[in-house]
N, C-alpha and C positions, 0 to 999 in steps of 0.2 A: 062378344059373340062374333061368328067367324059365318062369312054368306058369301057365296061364290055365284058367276053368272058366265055364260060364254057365248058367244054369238058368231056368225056368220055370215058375208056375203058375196054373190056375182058377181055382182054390178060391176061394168068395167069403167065408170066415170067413177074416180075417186070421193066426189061432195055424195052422192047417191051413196057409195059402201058405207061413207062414215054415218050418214042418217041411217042406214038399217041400223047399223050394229049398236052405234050408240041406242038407238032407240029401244032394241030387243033387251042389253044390257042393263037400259034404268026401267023398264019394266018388269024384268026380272028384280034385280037388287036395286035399284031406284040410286038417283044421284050422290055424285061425293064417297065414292069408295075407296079404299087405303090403298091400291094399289091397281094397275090395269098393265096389260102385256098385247100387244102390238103385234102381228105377224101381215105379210105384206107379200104380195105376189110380185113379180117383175114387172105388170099394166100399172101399178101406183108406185114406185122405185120415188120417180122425179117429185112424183107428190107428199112424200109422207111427211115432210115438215109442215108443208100446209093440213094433210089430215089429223097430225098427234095436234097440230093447236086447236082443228075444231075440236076434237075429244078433248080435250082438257077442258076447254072452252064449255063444252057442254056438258061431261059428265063428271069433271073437276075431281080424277083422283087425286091423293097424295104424292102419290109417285108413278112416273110411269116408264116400262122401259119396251124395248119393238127390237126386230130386225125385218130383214127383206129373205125372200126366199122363191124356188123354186116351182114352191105347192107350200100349202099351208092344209088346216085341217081345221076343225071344230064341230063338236056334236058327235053325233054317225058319221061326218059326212068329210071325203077328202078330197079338196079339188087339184087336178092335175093338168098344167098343159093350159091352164084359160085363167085372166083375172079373179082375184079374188080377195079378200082380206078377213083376218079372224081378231077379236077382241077379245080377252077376258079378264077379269076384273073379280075382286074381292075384296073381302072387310075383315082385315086380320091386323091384330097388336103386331109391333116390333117390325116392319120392314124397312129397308134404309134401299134406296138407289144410290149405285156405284159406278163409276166411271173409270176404265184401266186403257189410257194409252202407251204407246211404243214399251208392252210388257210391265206396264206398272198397275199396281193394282190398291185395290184399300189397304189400309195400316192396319200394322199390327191388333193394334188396341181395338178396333173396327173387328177384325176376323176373330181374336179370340171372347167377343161377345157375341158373337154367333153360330148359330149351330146347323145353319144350310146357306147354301149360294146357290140361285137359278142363272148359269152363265151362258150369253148371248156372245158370240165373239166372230170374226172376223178370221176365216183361212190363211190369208196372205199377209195381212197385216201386224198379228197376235200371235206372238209364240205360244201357243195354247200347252204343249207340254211338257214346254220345262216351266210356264206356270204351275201347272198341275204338281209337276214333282217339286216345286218349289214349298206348295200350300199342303202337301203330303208330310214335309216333312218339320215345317211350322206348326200348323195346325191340322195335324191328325184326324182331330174330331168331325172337323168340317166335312158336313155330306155336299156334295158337289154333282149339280146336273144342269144337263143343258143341252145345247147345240152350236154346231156351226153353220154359218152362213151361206145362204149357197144360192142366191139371185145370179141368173147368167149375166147378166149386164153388170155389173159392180154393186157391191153390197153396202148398205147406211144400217149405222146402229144409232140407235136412240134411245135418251135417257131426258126426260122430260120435258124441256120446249128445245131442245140441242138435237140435231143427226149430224153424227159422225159420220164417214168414209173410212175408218181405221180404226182398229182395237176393239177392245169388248165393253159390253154393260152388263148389269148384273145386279139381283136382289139377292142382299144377305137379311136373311130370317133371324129374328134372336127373341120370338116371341111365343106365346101360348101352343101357338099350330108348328106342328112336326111333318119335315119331310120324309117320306120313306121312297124311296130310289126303287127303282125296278128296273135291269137291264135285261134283253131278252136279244140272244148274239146269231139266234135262229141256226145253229149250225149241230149236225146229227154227228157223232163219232163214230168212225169204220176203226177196222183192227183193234189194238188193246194198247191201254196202255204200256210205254216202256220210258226207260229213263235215260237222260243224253248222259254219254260218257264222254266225248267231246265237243269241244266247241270256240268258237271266237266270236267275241259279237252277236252278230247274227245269223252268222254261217253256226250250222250243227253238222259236225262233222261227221261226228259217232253216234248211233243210240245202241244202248243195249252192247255196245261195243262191237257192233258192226258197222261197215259204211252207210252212215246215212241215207244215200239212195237206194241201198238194196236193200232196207228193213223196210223203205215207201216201196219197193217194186213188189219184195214178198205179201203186201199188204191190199195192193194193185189186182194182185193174180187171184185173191180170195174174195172179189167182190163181184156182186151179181152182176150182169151187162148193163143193167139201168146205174149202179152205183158207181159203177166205169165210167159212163157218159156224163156224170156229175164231177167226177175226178176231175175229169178232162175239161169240161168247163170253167172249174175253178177251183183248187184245191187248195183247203185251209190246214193250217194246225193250231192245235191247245192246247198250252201250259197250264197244268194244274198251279190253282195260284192260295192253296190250302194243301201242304205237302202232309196236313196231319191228319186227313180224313182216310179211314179205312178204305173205302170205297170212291171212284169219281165215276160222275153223273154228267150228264147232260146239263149243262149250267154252273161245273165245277170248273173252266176252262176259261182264259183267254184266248179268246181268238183271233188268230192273224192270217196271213195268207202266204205262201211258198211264193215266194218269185222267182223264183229258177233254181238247176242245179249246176254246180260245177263241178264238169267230169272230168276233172283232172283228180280233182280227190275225193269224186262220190260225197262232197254234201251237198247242202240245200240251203238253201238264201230263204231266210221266214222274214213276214214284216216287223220283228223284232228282237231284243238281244234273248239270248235261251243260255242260261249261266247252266254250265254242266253240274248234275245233280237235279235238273230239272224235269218232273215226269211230262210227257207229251203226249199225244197222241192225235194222228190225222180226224179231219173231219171234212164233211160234204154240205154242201147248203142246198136247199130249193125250197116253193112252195109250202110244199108240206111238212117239212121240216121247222121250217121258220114260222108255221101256224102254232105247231106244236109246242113248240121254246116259248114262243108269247103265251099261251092259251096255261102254261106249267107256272111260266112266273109268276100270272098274275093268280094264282091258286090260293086260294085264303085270303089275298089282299083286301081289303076296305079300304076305300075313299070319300073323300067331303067331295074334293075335284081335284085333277089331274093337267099337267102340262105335258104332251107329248113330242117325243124327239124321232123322228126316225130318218131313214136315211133315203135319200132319193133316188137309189137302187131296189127299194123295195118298192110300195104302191102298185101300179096297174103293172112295171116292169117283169115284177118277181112275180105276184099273184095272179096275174090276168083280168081280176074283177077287182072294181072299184072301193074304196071307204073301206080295202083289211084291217090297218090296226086303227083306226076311228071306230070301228064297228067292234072288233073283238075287246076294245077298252071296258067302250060303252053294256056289252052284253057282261063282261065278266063282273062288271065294278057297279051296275046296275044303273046305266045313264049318269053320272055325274057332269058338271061341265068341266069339259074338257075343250083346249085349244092346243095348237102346238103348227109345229112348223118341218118340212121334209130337207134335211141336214145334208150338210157336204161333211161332217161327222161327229157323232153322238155323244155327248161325256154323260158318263155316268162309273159306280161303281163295279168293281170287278170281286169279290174278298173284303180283306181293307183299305184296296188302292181305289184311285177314282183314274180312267185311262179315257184315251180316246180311241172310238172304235168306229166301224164299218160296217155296212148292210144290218145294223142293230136296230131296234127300238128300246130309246130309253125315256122312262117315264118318270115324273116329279111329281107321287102322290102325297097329296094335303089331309090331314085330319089334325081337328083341333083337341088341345090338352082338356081334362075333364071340366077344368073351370070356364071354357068356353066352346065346348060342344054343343052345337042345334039342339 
C-alpha cells in the first residue's frame, strides 16, 4: 500500500524546522516510511547533515535523498526569500537511493530495472545533459524528473546519513507506483509556425528560406504593442519536437531562448542546436501565459502526491503573488502532498526526450499500480 505525507516549516533554527516537519509527517503517515525527500532553504545549508540525521534518527526512512535551494515549497504554500525547509516522505515498494559523482551514475543493470528517476543534481558540479542524452539513449524507457540546485551560497546534495558538495542523488522507482511527468514551459506562440531551411548548430540561419531575422522582424511588426513589450523582454523559440502531428499547440514545443542575432548573415543564436528541417516557431512568456501552460498540463491529471520543480524565475518574480504553482498544483490535483524545491533548472520530459529547461515547472506525479492503490 503506497501513503504519502508532506510538511512544512519557518523556523529559521534548524532543531525547531526538523521537529515541525518530522512531527506533521509521523502524524500524518506515522514512522518508518520507504522513502523521505529533503529540500532546504539557504538558513539550514551548514546544517543539513545534522538535520537529515535527526530525521532519520526520528522518523527512520528507508532511504533518504534532500538538496538545498533558493525557495522550497509544500502544501499551498511557497516560501521565498526567508528560511525554510520541506519534508516529504512516503511508503511505496521498489525505491533504491543513488549516488552519481564526477558524471557517474547507477549501473546499468540498476537503470534497466527501473522505470523512473527523481534527479536532485548539482549546476556546476554534474554534467546534467550529456547525462541526460547519455540515459536517452541507454535507457529510453526511463522517465526522468527533477531539479537543479540552486542555494546561493553553495549547494549540498544528500543521500542518506552522506551530504555531498558535487554531483547528484537520486530515486530510481522499479515498483507498484508510477511516475507521470508533467512539464509546463509557460511560454504562449506569436506568428506561425515555419520550418528552418538553414542552419549550424545553434545559429538558424534560414526559416522558410528567408533570413532568419526578417521572418522574427515580419513577425515583430504583426503583434499587438503589449506582445512587443514581451518580445523585448525576453524572446523565446519552439522546436516542434513531434514533427508527425498535424497540428502544434501550446505544449507541442521546446522552448529556448534567442540570445542574439548576427547581422552579418541575419541569423539568430537560440539556446540550442535547430537541425534544419525543424518547424519553430517564436514565443512570449508572462504571467498569464505561464498560468495558462501549468493550469492545461495539469488537465485530466490525477495524483496520490507530487514533487514539484519549478524555476526560480517564476514564484513572487513572474507572478507578483505568492504560492502560484503550490497553489494551482494543489487546486487542479485536489490537495495532494506535495513538496518540491525552486530550481536553477528543471528536468523533465519534452515528447520522448527528457531535457533541461528554464522558467518551467516540472512536476513528478505518483499514483499507485492497481494492487496497491488507497
Amino acid at each position: 500500500m503506497s501513503a504519502y505525507a508532506a510538511a512544512l516549516s519557518r523556523h529559521h533554527e534548524p532543531a525547531e524546522a526538523v521537529a515541525e516537519v518530522v512531527g506533521e509527517v509521523i502524524e500524518r503517515l506515522g514512522a518508518g516510511p520507504d522513502v523521505a525527500v529533503l529540500f532546504v532553504t539557504e538558513a539550514h545549508v551548514d546544517a543539513l547533515g545534522d538535520a537529515a540525521g535527526a530525521i532519520r534518527s526520528i522518523l527512520r526512512p528507508g532511504t533518504m535523498i534532500g538538496t538545498t535551494a533558493v525557495a522550497v515549497a509544500a502544501g499551498r504554500s511557497e516560501v521565498e526569500d526567508a528560511p525554510a525547509m520541506a519534508l516529504w516522505a512516503a511508503q511505496m515498494d521498489g525505491v533504491t537511493g543513488v549516488r552519481m559523482a564526477a558524471g557517474a551514475g547507477p549501473d546499468d543493470e540498476e537503470l534497466a530495472a527501473a522505470h523512473s528517476l527523481v534527479l536532485l543534481a548539482d549546476p556546476f558540479t554534474h554534467p546534467v545533459g550529456t547525462a541526460l542524452e547519455e540515459l536517452a539513449v541507454r535507457h529510453p524507457h526511463l522517465t526522468v524528473v527533477g531539479g537543479l540546485a540552486s542555494a546561493p551560497g553553495g549547494n549540498r546534495m544528500l543521500l542518506d546519513g552522506e551530504v555531498h558538495r558535487d554531483g547528484a542523488v537520486g530515486l530510481l522507482l522499479s515498483g507498484s507506483v508510477r511516475v507521470e511527468p508533467v512539464v509546463s514551459q509557460g511560454c504562449r506562440p506569436i506568428g506561425t509556425p515555419l520550418v528552418v531551411t538553414s542552419s549550424t548548430d545553434n545559429l538558424i540561419h534560414e526559416i522558410a528560406g528567408q533570413p532568419a531575422v526578417d521572418r522574427l522582424r515580419a513577425v515583430l511588426e504583426g503583434l499587438s504593442e503589449d506582445d512587443k513589450t514581451l518580445a523585448r523582454r525576453g524572446l523565446h523559440i519552439g522546436r516542434v519536437v513531434d514533427e508527425h502531428r498535424e497540428q502544434f499547440r501550446q505544449g507541442d514545443f521546446l522552448i529556448r531562448g534567442v540570445l542574439g542575432i548576427d547581422r552579418a548573415s541575419g541569423g539568430l543564436a537560440v539556446g540550442d542546436r535547430v537541425p534544419v528541417g525543424s518547424t519553430v516557431q517564436f514565443q512570449v512568456r508572462d504571467a498569464a501565459s505561464a498560468h495558462d501552460d501549468l493550469v492545461g498540463a495539469l488537465d485530466g491529471a490525477e495524483a496520490d502526491a507530487a514533487l514539484l520543480f519549478t524555476c526560480n524565475g517564476r514564484g513572487m518574480r513572474l507572478f507578483g503573488t505568492p504560492d502560484h504553482d503550490a497553489g494551482t498544483v494543489a487546486d487542479r490535483l485536489a490537495d495532494p502532498p506535495v513538496a518540491g524545491m525552486f530550481c536553477a533548472g528543471e528536468i523533465g520530459p519534452v515528447g520522448d526526450r527528457v531535457y533541461i529547461h528554464g522558467f518551467t515547472a516540472s512536476l513528478a506525479l505518483f499514483r499507485s499500480g492497481p494492487e496497491g492503490r488507497r
